[in-house]
TITORSE-535473 format. One record per residue: x, y, z of N, C-alpha, C in turn; residue in one letter. Coordinates in steps of 0.05 Angstrom, whole numbers, plus 5000, padded with zeros to 4 digits. Example, Ala and Ser with C-alpha at 12.3 -4.5 7.8 and 13.67 -1.06 7.14 Angstrom:
TITORSE-535473
526448865156524649105156526449345156a
525749555142527349795143525850015157s
end
This chain:
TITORSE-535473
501749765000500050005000501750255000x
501050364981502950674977500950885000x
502451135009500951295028501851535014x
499351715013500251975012501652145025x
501752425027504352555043500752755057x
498652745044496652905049495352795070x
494752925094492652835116492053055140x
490252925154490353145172488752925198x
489053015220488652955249487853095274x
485653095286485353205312484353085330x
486053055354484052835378485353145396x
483252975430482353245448481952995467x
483053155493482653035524481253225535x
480053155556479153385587479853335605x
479253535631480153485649479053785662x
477853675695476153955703477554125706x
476654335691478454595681480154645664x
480854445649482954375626482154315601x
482454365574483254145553484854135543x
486053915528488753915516487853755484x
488753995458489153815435491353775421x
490453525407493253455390492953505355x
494053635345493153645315496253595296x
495453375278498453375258496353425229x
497253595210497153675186499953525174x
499653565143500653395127501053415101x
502353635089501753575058505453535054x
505253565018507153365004509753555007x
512853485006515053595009516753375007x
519453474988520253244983522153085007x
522553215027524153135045521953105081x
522952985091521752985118521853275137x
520353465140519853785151517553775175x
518953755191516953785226517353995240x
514954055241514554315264513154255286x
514154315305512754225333511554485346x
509854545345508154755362508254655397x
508754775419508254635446507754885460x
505354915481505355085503508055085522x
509455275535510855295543511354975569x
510154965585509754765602510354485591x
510854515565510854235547513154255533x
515454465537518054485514519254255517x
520054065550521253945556521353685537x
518353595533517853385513517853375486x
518253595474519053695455521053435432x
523453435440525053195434523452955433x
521752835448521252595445517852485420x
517252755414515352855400516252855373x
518352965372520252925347520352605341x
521652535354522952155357520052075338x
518652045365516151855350514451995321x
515152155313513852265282516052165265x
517852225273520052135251519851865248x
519951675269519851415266517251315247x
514651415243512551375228512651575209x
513451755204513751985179515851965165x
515551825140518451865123519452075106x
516252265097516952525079514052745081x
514752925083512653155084512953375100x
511253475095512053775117509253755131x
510553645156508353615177508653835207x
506553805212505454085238504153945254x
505753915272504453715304503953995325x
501754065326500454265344499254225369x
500454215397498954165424498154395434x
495954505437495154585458492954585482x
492854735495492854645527490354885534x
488354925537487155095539485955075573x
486155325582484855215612482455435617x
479755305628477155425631477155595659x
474855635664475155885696475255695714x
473955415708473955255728476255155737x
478255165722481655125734483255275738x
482355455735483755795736484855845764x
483855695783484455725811486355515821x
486455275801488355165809490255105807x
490955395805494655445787497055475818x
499655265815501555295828503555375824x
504755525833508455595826510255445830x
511455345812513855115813517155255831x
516755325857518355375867521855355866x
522055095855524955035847525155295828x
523055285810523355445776524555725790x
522555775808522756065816526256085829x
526655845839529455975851531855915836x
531555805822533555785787533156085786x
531056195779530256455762531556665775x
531656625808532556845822535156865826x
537456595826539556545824540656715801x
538856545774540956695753540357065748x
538457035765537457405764539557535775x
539857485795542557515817544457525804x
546557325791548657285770548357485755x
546057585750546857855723546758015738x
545258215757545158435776547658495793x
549858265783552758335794553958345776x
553558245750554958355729554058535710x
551558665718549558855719548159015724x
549659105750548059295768545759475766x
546759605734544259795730541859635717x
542459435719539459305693537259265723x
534159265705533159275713531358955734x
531158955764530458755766527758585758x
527458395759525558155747522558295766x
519658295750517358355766516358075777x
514858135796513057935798511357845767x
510258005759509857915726510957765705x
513357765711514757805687515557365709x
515657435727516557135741514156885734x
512257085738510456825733509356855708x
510156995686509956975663512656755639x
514056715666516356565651515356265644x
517156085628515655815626516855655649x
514355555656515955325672514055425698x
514655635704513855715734511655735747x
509455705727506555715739505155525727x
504655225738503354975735500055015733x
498454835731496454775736497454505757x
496454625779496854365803494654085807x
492454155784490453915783491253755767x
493753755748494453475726497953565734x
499653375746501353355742503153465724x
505153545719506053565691507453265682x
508453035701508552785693506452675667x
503852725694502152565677500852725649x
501552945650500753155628501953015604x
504753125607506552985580505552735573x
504952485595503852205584501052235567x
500052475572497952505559497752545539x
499852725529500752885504501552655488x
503152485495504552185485501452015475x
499951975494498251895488496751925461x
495152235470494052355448495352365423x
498752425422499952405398499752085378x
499251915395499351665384497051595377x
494251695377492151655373492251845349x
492352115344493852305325495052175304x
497251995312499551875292497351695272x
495451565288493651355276491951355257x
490351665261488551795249489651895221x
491452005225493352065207493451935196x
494951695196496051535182493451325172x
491151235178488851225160488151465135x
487951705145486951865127490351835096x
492151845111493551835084493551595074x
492151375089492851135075489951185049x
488051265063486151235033485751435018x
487851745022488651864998490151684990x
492151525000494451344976493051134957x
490151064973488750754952488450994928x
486551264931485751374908488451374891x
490451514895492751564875493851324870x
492951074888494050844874492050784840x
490150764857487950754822488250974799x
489051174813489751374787492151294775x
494451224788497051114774497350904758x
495150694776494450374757493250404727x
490150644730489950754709492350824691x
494251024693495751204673497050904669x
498350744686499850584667498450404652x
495150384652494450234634493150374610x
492850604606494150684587495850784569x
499050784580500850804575501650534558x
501050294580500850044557498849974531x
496450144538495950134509495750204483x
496950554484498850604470501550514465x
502650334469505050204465503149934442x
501849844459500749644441498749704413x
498249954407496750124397499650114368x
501650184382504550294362505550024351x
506449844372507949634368507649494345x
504549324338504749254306505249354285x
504949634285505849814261508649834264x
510049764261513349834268513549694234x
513249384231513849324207513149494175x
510549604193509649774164510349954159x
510950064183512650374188515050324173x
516850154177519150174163518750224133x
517549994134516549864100516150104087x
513950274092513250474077515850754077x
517350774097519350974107521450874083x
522150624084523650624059523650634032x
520450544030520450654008519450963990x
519451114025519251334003522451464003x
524251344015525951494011528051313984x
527351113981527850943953525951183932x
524151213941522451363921523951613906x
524851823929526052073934529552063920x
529951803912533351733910532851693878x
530651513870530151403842529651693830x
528451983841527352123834529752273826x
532252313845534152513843536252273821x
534752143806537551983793539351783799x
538151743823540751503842538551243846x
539951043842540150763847540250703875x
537150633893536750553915539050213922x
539050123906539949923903543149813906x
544750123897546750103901548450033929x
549249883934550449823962551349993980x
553150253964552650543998550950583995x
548750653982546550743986543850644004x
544350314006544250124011544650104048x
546750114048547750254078547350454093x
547050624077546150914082542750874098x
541650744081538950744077537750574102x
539850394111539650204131540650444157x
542950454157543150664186540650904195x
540051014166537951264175535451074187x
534650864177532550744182532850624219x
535350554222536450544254535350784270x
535550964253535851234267532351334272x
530851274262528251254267526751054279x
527450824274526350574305526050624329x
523150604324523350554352521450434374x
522150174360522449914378523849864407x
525850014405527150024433525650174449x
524950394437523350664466520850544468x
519750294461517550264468518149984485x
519349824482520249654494520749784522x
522149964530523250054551520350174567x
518750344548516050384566514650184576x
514849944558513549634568514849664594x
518149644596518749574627518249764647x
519149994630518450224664515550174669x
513750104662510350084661510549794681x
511849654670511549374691513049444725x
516149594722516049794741514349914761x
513250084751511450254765510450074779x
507949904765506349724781507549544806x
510549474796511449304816511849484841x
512549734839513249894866510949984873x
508750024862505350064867504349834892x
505449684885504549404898505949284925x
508649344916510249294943509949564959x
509149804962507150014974510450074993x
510350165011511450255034512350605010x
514550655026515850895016517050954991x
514650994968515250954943515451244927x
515251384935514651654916516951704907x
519251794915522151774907522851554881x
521551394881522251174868520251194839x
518051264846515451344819517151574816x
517451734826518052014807520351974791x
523051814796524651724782523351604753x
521351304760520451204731519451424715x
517451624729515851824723517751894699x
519552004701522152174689523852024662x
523351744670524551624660522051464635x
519151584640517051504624517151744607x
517751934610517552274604519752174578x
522952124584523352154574523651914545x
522951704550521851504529520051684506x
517851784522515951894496516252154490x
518452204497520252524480521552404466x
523252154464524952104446522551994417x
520751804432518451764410518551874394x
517352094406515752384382517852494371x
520252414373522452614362523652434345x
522952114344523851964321521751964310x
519851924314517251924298517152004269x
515951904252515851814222513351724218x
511751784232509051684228507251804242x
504951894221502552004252502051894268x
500551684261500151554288502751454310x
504751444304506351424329506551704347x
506051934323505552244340504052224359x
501852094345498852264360499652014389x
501251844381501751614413503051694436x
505051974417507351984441506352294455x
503952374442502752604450500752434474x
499652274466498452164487498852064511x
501951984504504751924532504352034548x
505652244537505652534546503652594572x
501552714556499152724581499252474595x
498952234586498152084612500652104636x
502852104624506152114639505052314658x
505052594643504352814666503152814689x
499352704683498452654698498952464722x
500952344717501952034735504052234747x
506052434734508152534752506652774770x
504152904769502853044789501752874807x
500652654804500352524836501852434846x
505152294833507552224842508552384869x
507752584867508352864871507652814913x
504952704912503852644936503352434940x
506052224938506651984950508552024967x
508151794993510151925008514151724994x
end
């Protein structure tokens, strides 16, 4: 199963006087990009918030957002983390001697710092386990919702390569006729200017240019990148890196097409490439 890089997530706890949410967003980037949003009271966990996204996130630019909202009904049951406060006043001290004129710390400004003023009805232990929690319920949701954007772009992809193979099979029997008729208009064009198709350089000549327009090989090769695709469609995990490569490598098969091309209908095939290629390298785009 291939996954998209697109999703989104929100779970929510309570607690009297409290709520706390978790929200991860999700769209496509080609590299792994995390931003961690945290209420101050929560920087500490920060690091371990990282760990577990990364370990389930292989590419995107994702936004893990906690916050912590508190109602009137808990408004009263706010504590001052005393240690915090005497860290705060220590290093206040340390500068007011190497700073005499600066100005000292307010009561405001103390319990406006992080760290120093708790909610004393949820632990901050059990807080963070909560945040862990909620994040993993988050990770889940998530990771459903991109799993069935990935089924859709899987059926859009399965599509383009099956018509990518039927334009190939559309081309492939005409190759003999294609020649056939290619040489003889240029036997035609030779008898016209006076010259003997028949003559042995001419002969050679007539054989290399005819090399030079086959193409049997660039379609052969879309057969495989096409069997490609599907095989990395199928073995699913972390594939987008890997489609956008064939992607590129389908692109450029039916540029060389149209640019040997000697025949309408192989035109109007490798115009068709074309679009379908494209459309397969814009959802490539949001695989993870």
């Amino acid at each position: 199963m291939i996954l998209s890089m697109t999703g989104f997530a929100a779970v929510a706890a309570e607690w009297p006087g409290m709520a706390l949410n978790v929200d991860l967003r999700s769209v496509n980037h080609r590299f792994l990009d995390l931003t961690v949003k945290l209420p101050d009271e929560l920087r500490a966990i920060e690091p371990g918030l990282r760990e577990k996204l990364g370990a389930v996130l292989k590419r995107g630019k994702v936004e893990c957002r906690v916050s912590l909202n508190r109602t009137a009904v808990g408004s009263t049951a706010l504590a001052v983390d005393t240690s915090r406060v005497d860290q705060l006043a220590g290093a206040a001290a340390e500068v007011s001697r190497h700073a005499p004129a600066a100005s000292p710390l307010s009561i405001h400004e103390i319990l406006r710092w992080p760290g120093v003023l708790a909610d004393a009805s949820v632990p901050p232990a059990a807080l963070a386990q909560q945040v862990n929690t909620l994040l993993d319920s988050a990770i889940r949701e998530l990771d459903a919702a991109r799993a069935r954007e990935g089924a859709k772009i899987f059926a859009m992809l399965d599509a383009a390569c099956d018509g990518i193979a039927a334009q190939v099979t559309r081309v492939t029997p005409r190759i003999p006729a294609i020649h056939a008729a290619f040489n003889e208009r240029l036997s035609a064009r030779l008898r016209e200017a006076g010259m003997d198709p028949n003559e042995d350089r001419l002969k050679q000549e007539l054989a290399i240019f005819a090399t030079k327009v086959d193409v049997a090989e660039e379609l052969q090769r879309l057969t495989a990148h096409v069997s490609e695709v599907r095989r990395v469609l199928r073995a699913g995990g972390s594939a987008g890196k890997r489609l956008d490569f064939l992607a590129q490598e389908l692109h450029r098969e039916a540029n060389t097409l149209g640019s040997k091309s000697v025949d309408v209908e192989v035109s109007q095939a490798s115009l068709e490439l074309k679009v379908l290629i494209e459309q397969m390298r814009e959802q490539v785009q949001n695989v993870e």
